[in-house]
TIRO-2110 file (N, C-alpha, C; in Angstrom, 1 decimal):
// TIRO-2110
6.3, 13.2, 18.5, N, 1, A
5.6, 12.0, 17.9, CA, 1, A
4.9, 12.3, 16.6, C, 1, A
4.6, 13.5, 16.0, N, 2, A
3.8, 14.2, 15.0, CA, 2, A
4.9, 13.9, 14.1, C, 2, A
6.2, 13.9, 14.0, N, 3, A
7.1, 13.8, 13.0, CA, 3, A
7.2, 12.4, 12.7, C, 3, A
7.5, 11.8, 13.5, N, 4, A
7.8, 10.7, 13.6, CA, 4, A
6.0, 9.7, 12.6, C, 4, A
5.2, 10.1, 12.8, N, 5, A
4.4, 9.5, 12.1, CA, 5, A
3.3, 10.5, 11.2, C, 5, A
3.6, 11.6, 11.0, N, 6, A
2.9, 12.6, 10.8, CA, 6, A
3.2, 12.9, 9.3, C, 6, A
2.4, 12.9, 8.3, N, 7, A
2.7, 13.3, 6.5, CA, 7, A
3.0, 11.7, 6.1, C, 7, A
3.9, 12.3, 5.4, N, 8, A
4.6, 11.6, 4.2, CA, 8, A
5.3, 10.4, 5.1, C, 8, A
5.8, 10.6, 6.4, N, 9, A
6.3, 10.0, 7.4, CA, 9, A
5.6, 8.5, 7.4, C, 9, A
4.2, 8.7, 8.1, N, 10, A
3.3, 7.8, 7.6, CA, 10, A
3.0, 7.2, 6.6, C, 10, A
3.3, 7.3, 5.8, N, 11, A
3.1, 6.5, 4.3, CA, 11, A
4.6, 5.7, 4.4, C, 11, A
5.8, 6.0, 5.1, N, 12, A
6.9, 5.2, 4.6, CA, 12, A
6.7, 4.3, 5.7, C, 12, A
6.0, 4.7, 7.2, N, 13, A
6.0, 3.0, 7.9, CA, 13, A
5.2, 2.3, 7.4, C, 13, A
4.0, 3.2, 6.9, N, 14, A
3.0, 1.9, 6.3, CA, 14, A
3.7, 1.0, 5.2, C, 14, A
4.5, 1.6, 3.8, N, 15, A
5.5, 0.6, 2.7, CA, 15, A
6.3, 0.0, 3.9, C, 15, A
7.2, -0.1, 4.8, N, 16, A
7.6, -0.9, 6.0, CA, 16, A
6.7, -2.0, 5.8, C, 16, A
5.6, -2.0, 6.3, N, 17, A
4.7, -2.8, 7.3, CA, 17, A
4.5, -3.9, 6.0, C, 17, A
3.9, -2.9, 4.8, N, 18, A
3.9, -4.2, 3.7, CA, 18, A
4.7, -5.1, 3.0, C, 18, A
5.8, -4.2, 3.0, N, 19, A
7.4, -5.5, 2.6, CA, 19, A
7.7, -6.3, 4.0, C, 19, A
7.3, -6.2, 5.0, N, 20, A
7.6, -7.3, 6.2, CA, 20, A
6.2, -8.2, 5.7, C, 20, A
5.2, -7.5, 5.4, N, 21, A
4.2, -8.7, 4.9, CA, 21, A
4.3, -9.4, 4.1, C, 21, A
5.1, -8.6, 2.5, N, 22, A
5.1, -9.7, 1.7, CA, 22, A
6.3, -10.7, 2.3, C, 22, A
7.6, -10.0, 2.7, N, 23, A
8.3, -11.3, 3.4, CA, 23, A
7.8, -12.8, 4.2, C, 23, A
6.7, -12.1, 4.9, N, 24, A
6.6, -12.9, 6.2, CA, 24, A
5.3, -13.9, 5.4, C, 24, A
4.7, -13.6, 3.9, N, 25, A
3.9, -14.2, 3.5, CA, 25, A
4.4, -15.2, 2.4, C, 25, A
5.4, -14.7, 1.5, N, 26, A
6.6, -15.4, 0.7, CA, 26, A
7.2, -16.3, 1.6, C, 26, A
7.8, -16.1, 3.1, N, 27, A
8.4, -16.8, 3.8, CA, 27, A
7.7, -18.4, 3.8, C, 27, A
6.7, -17.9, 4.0, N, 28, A
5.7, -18.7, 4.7, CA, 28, A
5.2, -19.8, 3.6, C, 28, A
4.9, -19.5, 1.9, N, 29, A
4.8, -20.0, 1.3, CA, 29, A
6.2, -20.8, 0.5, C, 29, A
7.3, -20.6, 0.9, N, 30, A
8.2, -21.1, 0.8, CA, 30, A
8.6, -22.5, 1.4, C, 30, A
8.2, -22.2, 2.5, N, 31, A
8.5, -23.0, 3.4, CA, 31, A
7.2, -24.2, 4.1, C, 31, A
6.0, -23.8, 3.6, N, 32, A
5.0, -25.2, 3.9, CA, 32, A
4.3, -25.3, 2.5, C, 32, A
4.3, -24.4, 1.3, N, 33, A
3.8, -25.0, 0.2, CA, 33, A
2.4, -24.5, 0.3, C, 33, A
1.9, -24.0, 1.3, N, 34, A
0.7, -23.1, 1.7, CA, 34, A
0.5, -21.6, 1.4, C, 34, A
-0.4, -20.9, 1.4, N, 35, A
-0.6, -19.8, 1.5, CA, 35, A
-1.3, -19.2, -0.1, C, 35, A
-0.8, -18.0, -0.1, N, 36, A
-1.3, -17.2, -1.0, CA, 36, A
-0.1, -17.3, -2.5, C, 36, A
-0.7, -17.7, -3.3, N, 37, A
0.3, -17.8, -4.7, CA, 37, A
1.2, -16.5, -4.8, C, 37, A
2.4, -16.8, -5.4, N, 38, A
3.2, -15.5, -5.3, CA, 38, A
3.1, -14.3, -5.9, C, 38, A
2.3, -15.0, -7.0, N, 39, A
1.9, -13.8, -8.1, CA, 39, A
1.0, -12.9, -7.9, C, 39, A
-0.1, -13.6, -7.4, N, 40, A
-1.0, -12.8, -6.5, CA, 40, A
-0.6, -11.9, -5.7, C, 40, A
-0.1, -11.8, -4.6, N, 41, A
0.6, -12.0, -3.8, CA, 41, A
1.4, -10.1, -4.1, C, 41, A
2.2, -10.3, -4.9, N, 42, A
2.9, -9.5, -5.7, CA, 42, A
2.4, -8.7, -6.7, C, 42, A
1.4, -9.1, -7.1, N, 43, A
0.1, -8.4, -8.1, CA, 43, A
-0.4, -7.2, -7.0, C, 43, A
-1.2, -8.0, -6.5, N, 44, A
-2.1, -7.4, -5.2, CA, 44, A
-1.0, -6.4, -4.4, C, 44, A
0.0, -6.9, -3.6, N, 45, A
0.6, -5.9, -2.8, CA, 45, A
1.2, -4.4, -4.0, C, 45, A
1.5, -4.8, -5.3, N, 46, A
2.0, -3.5, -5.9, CA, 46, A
1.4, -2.8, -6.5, C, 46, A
-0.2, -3.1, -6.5, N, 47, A
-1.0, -2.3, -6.8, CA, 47, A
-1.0, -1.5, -5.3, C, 47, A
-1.2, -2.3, -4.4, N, 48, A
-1.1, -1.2, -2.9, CA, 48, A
-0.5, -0.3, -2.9, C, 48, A
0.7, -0.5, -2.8, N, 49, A
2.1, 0.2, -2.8, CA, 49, A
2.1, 1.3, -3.7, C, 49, A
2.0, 1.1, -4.5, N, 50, A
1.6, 2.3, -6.3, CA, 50, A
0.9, 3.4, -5.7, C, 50, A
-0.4, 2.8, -5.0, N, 51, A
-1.7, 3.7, -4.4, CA, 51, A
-0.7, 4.4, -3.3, C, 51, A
-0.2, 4.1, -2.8, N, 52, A
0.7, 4.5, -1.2, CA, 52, A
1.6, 5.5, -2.0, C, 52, A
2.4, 5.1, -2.5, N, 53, A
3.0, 6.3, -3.4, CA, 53, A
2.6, 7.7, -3.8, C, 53, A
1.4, 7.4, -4.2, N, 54, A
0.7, 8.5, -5.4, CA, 54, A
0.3, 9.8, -3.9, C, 54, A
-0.1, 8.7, -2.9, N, 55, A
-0.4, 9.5, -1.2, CA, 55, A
0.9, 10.2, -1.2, C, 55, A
2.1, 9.6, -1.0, N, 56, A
3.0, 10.1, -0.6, CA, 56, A
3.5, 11.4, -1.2, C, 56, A
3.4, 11.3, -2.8, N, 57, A
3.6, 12.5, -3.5, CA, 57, A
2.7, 13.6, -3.5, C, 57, A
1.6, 13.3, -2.8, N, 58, A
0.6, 14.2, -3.1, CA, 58, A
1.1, 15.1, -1.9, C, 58, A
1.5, 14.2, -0.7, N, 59, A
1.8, 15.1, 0.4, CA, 59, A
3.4, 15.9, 0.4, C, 59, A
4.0, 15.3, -0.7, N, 60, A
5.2, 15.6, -0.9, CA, 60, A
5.3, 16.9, -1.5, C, 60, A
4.5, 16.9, -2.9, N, 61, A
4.4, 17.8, -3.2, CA, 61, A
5.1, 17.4, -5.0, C, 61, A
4.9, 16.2, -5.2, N, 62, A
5.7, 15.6, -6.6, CA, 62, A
4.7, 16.3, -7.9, C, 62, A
5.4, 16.1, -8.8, N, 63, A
4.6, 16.5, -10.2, CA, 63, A
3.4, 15.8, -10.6, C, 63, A
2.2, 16.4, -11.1, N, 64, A
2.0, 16.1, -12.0, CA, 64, A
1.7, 14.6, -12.8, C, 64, A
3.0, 14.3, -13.3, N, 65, A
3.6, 14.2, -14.3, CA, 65, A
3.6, 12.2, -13.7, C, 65, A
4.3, 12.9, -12.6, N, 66, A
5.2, 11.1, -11.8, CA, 66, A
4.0, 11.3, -11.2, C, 66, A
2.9, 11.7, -10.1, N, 67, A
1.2, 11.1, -10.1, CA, 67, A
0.6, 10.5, -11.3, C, 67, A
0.5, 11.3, -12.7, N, 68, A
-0.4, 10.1, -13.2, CA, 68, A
0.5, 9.1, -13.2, C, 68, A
1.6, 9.0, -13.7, N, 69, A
2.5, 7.6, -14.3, CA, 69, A
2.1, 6.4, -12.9, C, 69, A
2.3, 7.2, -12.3, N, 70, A
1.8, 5.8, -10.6, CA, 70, A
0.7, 5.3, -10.7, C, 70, A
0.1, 6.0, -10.8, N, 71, A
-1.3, 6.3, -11.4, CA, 71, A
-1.8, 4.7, -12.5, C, 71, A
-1.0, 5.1, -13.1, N, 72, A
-1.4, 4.6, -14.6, CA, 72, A
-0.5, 3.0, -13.8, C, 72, A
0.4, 3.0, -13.7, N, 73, A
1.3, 1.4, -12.4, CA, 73, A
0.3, 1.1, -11.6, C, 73, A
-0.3, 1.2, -11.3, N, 74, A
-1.2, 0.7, -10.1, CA, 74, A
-2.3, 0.6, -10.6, C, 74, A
-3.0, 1.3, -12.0, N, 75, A
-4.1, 0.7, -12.6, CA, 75, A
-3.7, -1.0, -13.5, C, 75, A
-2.6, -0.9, -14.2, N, 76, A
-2.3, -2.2, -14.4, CA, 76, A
-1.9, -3.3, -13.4, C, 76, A
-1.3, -3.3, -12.1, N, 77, A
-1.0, -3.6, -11.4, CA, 77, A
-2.4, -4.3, -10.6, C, 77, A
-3.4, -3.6, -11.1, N, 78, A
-4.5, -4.1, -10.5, CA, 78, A
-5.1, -4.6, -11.8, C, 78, A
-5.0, -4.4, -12.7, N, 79, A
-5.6, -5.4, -13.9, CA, 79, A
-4.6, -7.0, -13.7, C, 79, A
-3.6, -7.0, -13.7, N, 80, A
-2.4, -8.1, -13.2, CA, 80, A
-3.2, -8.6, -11.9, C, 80, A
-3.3, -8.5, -11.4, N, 81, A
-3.9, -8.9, -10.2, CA, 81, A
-5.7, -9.3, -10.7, C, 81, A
-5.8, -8.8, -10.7, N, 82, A
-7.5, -9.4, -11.1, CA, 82, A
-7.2, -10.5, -12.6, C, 82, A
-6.4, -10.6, -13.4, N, 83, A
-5.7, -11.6, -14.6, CA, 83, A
-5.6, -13.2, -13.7, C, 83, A
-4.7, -12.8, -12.4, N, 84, A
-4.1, -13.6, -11.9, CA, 84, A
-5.0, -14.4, -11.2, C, 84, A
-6.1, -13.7, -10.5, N, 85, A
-7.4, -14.4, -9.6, CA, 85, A
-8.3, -15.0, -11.0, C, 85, A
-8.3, -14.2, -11.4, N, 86, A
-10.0, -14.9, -12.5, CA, 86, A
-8.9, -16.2, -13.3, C, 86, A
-7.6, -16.1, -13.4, N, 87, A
-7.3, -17.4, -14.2, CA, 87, A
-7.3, -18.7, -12.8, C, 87, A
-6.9, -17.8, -11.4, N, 88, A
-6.9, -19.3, -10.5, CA, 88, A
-8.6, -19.8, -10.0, C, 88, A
-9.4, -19.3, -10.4, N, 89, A
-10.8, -19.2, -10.6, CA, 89, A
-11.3, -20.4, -11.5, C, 89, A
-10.5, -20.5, -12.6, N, 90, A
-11.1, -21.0, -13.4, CA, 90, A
-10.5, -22.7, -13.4, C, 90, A
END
């Protein structure tokens, strides 16, 4: 059971769990015209995912190099996302 969810293991069900999210939340606004805007949506979840990454390399054992650069993706990713809220704000 320790393999199966244990390290780096765990960081790829969790990227799972959030592409069935954004599916099941894209789906959803597809189809009743409700929900959470897409951009948002896709702002927000890839700043997650960036963060989930940088986890995964740390336990991986990645450079350096490709940590800041995710790093640096997930800080814009979250400026994009906070862009995207303060304009449907206004």
């Amino acid at each position: 059971m320790i393999e199966l969810f244990g390290g780096a293991r765990a960081i790829d069900w969790i990227l799972i769990l959030v592409a069935v999210e954004a599916i099941v939340l894209l789906g959803y606004r597809l189809r009743t015209g409700k929900g959470i805007a897409p951009a948002s949506l896709i702002a927000n979840l890839s700043a997650g995912v960036l963060l989930l990454l940088v986890v995964r390399g740390t336990l991986t054992g990645a450079s350096s190099l490709i940590l800041g650069g995710l790093l640096a993706l997930a800080l814009a990713a979250h400026f994009t996302d906070l862009a995207v809220r303060w304009q449907g704000n206004a």
